[in-house]
MARDOLUM-652550 format. One record per residue (C-alpha): residue number from 1; residue in three letters; x, y, z. Coordinates in steps of 0.25 Angstrom, whole numbers, plus 5000, padded with zeros to 4 digits. Each point is the difference from the previous one (the first is absolute). Example, Ala and Ser with C-alpha at 12.3 -4.5 7.8 and 13.67 -1.06 7.14 Angstrom:
rec num 1	residu ALA	east 5049	north 4982	up 5031 $
rec num 2	residu SER	east 5006	north 5014	up 4998 $
This chain:
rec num 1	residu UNK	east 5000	north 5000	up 5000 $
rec num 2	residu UNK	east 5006	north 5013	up 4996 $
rec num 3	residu UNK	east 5003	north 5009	up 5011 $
rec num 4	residu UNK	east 4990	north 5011	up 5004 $
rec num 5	residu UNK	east 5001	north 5014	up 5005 $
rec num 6	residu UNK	east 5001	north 5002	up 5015 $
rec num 7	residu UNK	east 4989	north 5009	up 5007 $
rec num 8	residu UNK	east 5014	north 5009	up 5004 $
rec num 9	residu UNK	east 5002	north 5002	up 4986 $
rec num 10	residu UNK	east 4987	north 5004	up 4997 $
rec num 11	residu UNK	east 5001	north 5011	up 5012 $
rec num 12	residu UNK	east 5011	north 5004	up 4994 $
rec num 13	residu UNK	east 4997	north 5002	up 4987 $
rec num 14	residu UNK	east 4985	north 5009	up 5006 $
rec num 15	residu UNK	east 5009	north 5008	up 5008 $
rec num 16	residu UNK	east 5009	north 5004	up 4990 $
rec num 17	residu UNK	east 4989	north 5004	up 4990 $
rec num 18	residu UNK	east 4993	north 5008	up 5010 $
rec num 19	residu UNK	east 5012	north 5007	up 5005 $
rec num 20	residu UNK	east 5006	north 5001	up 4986 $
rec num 21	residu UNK	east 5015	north 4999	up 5008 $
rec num 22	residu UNK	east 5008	north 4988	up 5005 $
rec num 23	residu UNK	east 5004	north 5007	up 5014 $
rec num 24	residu UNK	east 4986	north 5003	up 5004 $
rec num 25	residu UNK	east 4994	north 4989	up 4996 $
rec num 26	residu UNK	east 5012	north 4991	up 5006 $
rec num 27	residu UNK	east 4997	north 5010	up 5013 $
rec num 28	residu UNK	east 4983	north 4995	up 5000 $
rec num 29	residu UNK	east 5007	north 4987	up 4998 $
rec num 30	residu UNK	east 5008	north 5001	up 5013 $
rec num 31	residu UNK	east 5012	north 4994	up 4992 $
rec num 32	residu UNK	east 5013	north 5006	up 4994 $
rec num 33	residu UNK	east 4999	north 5007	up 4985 $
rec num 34	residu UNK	east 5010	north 4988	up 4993 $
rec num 35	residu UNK	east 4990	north 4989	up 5007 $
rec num 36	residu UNK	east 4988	north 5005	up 4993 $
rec num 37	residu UNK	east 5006	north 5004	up 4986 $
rec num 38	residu UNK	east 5007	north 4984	up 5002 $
rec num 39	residu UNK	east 4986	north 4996	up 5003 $
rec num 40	residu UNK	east 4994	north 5006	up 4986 $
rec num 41	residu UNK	east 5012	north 4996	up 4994 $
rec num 42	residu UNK	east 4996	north 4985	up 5003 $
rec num 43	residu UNK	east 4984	north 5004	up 4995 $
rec num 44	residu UNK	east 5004	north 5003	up 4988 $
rec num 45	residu UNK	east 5011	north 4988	up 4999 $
rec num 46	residu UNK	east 4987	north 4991	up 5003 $
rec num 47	residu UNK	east 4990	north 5005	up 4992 $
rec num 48	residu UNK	east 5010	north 5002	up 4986 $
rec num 49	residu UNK	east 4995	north 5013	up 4999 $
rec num 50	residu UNK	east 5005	north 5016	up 5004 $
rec num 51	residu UNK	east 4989	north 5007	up 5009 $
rec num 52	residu UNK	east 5010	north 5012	up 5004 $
rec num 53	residu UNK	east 5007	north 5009	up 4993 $
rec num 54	residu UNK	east 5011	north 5005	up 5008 $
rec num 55	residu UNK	east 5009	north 5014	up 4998 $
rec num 56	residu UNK	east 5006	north 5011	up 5007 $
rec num 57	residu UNK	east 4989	north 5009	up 5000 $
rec num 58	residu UNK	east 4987	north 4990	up 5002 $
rec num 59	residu UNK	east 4994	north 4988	up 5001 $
rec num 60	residu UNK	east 4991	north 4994	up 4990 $
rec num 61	residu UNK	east 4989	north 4990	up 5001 $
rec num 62	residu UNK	east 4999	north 4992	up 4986 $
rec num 63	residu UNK	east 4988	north 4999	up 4994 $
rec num 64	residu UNK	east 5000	north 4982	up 5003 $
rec num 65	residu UNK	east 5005	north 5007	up 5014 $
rec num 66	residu UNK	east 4989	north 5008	up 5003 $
rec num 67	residu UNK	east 4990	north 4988	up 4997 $
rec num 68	residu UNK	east 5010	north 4993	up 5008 $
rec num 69	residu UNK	east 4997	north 5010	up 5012 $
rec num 70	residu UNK	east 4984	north 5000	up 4998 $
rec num 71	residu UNK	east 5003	north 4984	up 5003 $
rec num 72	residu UNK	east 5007	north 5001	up 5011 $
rec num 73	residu UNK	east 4990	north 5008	up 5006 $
rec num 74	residu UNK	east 4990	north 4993	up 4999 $
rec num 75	residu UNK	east 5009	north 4989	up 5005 $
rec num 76	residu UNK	east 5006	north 5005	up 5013 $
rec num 77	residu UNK	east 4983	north 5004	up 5004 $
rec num 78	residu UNK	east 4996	north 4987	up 4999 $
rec num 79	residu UNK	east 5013	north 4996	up 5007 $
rec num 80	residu UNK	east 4995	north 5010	up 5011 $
rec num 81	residu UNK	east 4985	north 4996	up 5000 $
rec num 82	residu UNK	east 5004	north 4986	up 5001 $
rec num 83	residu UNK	east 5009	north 5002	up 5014 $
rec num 84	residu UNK	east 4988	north 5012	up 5006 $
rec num 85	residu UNK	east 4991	north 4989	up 4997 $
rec num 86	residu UNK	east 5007	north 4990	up 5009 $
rec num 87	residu UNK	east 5002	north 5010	up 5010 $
rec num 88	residu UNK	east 4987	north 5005	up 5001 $
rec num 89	residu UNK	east 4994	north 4986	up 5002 $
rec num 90	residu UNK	east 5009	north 4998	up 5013 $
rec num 91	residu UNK	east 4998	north 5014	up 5005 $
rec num 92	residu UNK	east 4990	north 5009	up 4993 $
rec num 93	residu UNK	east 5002	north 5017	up 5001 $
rec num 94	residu UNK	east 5016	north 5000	up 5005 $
rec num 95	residu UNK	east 5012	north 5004	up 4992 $
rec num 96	residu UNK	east 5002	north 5013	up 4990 $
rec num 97	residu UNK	east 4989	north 5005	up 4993 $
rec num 98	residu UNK	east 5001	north 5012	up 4992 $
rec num 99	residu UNK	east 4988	north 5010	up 5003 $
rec num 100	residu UNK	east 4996	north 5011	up 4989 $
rec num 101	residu UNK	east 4993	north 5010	up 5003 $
rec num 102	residu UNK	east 4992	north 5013	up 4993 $
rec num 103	residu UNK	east 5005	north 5015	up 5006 $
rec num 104	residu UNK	east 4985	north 5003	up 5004 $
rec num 105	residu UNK	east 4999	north 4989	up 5010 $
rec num 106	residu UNK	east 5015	north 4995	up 5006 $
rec num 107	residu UNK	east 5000	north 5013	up 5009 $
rec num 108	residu UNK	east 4987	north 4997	up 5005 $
rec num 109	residu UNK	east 4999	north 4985	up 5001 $
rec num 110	residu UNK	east 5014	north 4995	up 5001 $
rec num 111	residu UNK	east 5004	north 5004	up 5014 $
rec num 112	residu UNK	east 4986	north 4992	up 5005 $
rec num 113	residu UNK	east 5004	north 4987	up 4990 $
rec num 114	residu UNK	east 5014	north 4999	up 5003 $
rec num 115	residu UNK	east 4996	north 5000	up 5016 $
rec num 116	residu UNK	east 4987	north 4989	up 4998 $
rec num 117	residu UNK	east 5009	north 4991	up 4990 $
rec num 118	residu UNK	east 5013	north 5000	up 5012 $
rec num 119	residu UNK	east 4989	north 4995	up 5010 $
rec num 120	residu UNK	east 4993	north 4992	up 4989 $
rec num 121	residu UNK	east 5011	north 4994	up 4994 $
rec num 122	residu UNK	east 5013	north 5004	up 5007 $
rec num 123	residu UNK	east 5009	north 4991	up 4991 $
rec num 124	residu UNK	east 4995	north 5007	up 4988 $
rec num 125	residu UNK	east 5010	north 5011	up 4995 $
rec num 126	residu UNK	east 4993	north 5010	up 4991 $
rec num 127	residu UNK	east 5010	north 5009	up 4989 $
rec num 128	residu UNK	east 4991	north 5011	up 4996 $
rec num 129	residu UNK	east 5001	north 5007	up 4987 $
rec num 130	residu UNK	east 4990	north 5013	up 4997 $
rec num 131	residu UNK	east 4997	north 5003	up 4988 $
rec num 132	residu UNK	east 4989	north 5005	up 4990 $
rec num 133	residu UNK	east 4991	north 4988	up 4995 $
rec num 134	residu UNK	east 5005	north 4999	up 4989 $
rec num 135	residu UNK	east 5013	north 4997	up 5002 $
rec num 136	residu UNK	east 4995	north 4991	up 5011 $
rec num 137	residu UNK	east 4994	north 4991	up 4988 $
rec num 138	residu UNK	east 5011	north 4999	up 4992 $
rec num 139	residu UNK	east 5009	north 4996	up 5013 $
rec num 140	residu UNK	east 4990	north 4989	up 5003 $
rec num 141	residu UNK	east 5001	north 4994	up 4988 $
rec num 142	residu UNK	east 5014	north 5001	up 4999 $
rec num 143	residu UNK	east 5000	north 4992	up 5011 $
rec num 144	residu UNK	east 5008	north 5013	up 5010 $
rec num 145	residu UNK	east 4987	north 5001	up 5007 $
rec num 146	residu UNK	east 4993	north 4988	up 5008 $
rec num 147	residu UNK	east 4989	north 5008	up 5004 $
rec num 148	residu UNK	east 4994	north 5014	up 4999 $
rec num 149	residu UNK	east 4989	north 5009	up 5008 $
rec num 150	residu UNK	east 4994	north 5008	up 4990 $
rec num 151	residu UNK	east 4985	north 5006	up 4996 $
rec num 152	residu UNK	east 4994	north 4990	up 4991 $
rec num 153	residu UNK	east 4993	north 4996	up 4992 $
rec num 154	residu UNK	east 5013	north 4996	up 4989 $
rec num 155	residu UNK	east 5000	north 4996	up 4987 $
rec num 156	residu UNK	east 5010	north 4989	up 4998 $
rec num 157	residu UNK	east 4997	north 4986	up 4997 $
rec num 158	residu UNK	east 5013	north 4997	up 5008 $
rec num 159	residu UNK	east 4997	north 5004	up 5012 $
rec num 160	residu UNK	east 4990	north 4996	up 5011 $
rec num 161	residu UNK	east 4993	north 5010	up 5010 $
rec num 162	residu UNK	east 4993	north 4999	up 5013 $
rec num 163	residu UNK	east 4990	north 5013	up 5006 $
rec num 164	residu UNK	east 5006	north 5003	up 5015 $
rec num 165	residu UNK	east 4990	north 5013	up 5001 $
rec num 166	residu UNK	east 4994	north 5012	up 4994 $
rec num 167	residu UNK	east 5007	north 5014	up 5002 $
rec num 168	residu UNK	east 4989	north 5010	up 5000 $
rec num 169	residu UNK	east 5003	north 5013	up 4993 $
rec num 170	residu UNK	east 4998	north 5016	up 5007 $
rec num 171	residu UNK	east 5000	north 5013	up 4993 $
rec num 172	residu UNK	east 5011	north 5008	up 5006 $
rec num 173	residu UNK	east 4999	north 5016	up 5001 $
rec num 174	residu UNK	east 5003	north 5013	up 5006 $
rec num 175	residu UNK	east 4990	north 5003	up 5013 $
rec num 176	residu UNK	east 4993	north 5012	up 4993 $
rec num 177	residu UNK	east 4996	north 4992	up 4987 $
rec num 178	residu UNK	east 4985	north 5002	up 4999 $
rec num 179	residu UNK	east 4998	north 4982	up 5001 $
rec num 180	residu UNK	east 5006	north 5003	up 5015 $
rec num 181	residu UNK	east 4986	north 5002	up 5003 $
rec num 182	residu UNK	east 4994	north 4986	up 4998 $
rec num 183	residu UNK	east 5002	north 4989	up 5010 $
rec num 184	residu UNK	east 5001	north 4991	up 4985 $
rec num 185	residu UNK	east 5001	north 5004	up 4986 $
rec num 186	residu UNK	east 4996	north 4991	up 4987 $
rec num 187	residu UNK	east 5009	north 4998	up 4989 $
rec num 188	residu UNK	east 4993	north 5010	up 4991 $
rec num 189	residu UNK	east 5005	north 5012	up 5010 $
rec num 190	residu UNK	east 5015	north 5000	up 4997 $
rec num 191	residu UNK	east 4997	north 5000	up 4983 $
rec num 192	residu UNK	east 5004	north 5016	up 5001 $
rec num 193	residu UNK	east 5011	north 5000	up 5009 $
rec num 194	residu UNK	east 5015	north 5001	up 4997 $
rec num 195	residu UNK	east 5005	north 4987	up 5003 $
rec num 196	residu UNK	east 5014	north 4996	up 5002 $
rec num 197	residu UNK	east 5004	north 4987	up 4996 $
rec num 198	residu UNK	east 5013	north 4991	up 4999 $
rec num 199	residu UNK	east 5008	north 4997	up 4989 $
rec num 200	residu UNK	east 4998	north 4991	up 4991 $
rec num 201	residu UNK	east 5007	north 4986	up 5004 $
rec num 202	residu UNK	east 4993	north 4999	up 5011 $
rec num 203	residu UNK	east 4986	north 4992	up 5001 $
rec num 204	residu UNK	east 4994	north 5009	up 5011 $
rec num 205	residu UNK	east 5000	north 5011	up 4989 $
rec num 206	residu UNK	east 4993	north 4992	up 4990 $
rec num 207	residu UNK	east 4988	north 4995	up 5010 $
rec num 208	residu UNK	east 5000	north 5015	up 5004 $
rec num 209	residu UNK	east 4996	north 5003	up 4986 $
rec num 210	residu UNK	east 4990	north 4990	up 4999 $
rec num 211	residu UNK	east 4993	north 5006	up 5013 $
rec num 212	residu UNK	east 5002	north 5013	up 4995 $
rec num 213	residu UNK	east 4994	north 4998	up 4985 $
rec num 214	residu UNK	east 4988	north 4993	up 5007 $
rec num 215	residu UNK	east 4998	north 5013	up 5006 $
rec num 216	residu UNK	east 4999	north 5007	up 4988 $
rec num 217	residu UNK	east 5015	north 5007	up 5002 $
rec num 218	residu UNK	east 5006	north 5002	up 4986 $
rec num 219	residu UNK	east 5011	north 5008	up 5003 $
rec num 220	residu UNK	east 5015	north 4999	up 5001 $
rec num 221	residu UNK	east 5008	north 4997	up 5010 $
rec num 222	residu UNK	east 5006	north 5014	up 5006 $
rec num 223	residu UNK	east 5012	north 4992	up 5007 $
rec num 224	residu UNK	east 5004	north 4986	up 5000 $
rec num 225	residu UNK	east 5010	north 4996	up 5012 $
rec num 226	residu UNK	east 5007	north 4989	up 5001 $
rec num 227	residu UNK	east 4996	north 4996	up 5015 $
rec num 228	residu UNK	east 4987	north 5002	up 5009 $
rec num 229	residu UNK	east 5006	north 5008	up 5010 $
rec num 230	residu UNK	east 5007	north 5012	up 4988 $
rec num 231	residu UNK	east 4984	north 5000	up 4997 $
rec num 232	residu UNK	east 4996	north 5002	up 5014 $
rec num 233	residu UNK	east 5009	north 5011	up 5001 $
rec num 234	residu UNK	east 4994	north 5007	up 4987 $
rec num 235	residu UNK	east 4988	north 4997	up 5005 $
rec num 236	residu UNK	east 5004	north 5008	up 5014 $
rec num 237	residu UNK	east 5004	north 5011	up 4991 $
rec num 238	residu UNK	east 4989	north 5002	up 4994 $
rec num 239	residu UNK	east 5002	north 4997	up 4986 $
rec num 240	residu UNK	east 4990	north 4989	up 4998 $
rec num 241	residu UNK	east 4992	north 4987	up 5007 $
rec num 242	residu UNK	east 5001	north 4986	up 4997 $
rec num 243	residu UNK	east 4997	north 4986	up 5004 $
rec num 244	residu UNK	east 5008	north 4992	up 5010 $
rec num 245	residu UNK	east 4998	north 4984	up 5004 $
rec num 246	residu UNK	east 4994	north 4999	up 5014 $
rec num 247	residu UNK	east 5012	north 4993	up 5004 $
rec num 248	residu UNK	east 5010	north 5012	up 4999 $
rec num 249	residu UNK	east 4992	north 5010	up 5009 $
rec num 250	residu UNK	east 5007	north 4996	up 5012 $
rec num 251	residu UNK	east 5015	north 5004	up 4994 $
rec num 252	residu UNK	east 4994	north 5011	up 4991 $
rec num 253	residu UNK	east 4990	north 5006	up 5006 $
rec num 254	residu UNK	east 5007	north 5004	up 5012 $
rec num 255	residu UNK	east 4998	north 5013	up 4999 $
rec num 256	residu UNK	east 4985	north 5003	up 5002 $
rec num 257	residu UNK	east 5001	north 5013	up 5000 $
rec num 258	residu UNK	east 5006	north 5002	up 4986 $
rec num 259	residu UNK	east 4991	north 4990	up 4992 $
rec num 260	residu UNK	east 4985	north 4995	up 5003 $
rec num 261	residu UNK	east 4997	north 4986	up 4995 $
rec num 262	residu UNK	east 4986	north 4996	up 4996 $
rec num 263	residu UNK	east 4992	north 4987	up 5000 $
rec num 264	residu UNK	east 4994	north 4996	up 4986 $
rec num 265	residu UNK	east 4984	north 4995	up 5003 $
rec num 266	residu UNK	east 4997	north 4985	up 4992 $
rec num 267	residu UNK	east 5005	north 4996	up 4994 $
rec num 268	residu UNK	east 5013	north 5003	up 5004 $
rec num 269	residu UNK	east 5011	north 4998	up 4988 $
rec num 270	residu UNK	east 5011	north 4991	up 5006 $
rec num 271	residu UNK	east 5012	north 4993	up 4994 $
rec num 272	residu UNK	east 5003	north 4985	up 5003 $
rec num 273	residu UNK	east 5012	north 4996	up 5007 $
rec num 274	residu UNK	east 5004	north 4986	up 4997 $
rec num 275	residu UNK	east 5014	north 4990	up 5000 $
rec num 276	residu UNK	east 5004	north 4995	up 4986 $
rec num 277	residu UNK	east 5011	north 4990	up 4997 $
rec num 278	residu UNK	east 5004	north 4992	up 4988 $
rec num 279	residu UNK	east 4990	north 4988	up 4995 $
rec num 280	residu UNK	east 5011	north 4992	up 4999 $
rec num 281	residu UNK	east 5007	north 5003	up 5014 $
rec num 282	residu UNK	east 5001	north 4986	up 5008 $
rec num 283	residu UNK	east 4998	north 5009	up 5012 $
rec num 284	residu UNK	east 4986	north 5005	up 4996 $
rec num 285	residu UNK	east 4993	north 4992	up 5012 $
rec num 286	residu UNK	east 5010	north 5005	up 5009 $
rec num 287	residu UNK	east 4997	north 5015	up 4996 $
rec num 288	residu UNK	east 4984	north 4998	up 4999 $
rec num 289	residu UNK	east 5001	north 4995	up 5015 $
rec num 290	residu UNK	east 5009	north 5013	up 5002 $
rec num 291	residu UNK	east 4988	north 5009	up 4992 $
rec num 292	residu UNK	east 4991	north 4994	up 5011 $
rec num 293	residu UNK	east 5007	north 5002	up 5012 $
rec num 294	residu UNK	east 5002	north 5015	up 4995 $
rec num 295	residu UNK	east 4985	north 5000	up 4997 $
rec num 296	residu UNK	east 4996	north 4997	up 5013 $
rec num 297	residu UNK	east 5011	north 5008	up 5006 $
rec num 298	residu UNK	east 4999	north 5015	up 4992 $
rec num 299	residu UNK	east 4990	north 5009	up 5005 $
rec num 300	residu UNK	east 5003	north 5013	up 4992 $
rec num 301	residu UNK	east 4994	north 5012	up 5003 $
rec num 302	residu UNK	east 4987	north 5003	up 5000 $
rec num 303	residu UNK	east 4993	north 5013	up 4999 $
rec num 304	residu UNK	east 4985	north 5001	up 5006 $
rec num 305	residu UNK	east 4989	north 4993	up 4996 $
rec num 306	residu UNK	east 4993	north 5005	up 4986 $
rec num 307	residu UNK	east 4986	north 5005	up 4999 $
């Protein structure tokens, strides 16, 4: 039987085309530089064929070499599924796990997760990563992401998602807006106000828009920032009103005096907060039982009761 590729190799040869240099890849390898070029060296020896082009200036990934890579890939995850399925049979929820998570909920959440899973699972060690949604996705299905807590729903055939909660939204303003007045206002109330929103990339921005063009609102953004707390600040400074998830008041509307944060009546728009992970991931039972411990667990915010 011809000899085959060993699984080192096929490391070697992923790191190298990701780092585009043999010293970091050889330095992600925890190995010496001449090990992984000998290591490559041997690859191509094996497979009769060049899969790097080697100069001075830069490495090159061959066309064969970068089909190679897509390969090994796929190899070494289901090298890694294989030994997380094992494990997880033994002793379900312990070890790594990398965690992603969307800007408009890890400063809000996070602190309460990460304490409930180190009483719930203590041998578990989340590696958090926050990010926008969409590059959450495409590092899920890289396989740099195991699991991600984002606003759903998602349009990915590769991924699977579970609802934890529903995060209800508020209309943020100055204390002298006319809305101030009412104990609860109707979507349909904020269709003339100037509204501040964030920029694009994030999701809160686009179910914002759906709340707002539901209203009636046809206008354009007047500013776009790129976190809550820059729009509750321009909210403060009397430049506009927006809308914020329930979840956030307790950070961001600190400052009672400088903002005044109104109920909407039913039905009340919300955004669904849910755990997604790979459909292919042998750990998927693992996280469902870790969605419904956090289910049970979370108790966001909640405003009063609507009319």
């Amino acid at each position: 039987m011809a000899a085959q590729p060993s699984i080192k190799q096929l490391k070697y040869l992923v790191a190298l085309a990701e780092t585009g240099h043999f010293g970091r890849a050889a330095e992600s390898c925890f190995i010496t530089q001449p090990s992984l070029s000998s290591a490559i060296s041997e690859l191509e020896n094996l497979l009769g064929a060049q899969l790097v082009e080697r100069n001075k200036r830069q490495v090159l990934i061959t066309a064969l070499g970068q089909e190679v890579v897509l390969r090994a890939r796929s190899i070494l995850h289901d090298v890694d599924e294989l030994a997380l399925m094992a494990h997880a049979a033994s002793e379900p929820l312990v070890g790594p796990v990398r965690f992603g998570v969307i800007p408009t909920i890890g400063p809000y959440l996070l602190p309460d997760v990460i304490g409930r899973l180190r009483t719930g699972f203590p041998k578990l060690q989340p590696f958090l990563r926050e990010d926008q949604t969409g590059k959450l996705i495409d590092l899920l299905l890289a396989g740099k992401l195991d699991i991600a807590l984002i606003a759903l729903p998602i349009e990915e055939n590769g991924l699977e998602d579970m609802e934890l909660f529903e995060d209800r939204f508020v209309f943020a303003c100055s204390p002298d807006n006319p809305l101030t007045k009412k104990k609860f206002i109707d979507i349909d109330d904020i269709k003339d106000e100037k509204l501040l929103l964030l920029e694009d990339g994030h999701c809160l921005r686009d179910q914002a828009l759906e709340i707002c063009h539901r209203a009636g609102w046809s206008k354009s953004a007047n500013f776009q920032a790129n976190s809550l707390s820059t729009l509750v600040q321009m909210v403060a400074a009397g430049i506009g009103s927006t809308l914020l998830p329930e979840m956030s008041l307790e950070v961001e509307a600190r400052r009672r005096d400088s903002i005044a944060t109104l109920p909407f009546r039913n039905p009340v728009p919300v955004r669904r907060i849910g755990l997604v992970w790979r459909r292919s991931s042998a750990r998927k039972g693992e996280y469902r039982k870790l969605g419904n411990f956090l289910r049970s667990a979370l108790h966001p915010c909640r405003a009063s009761d609507v009319a």
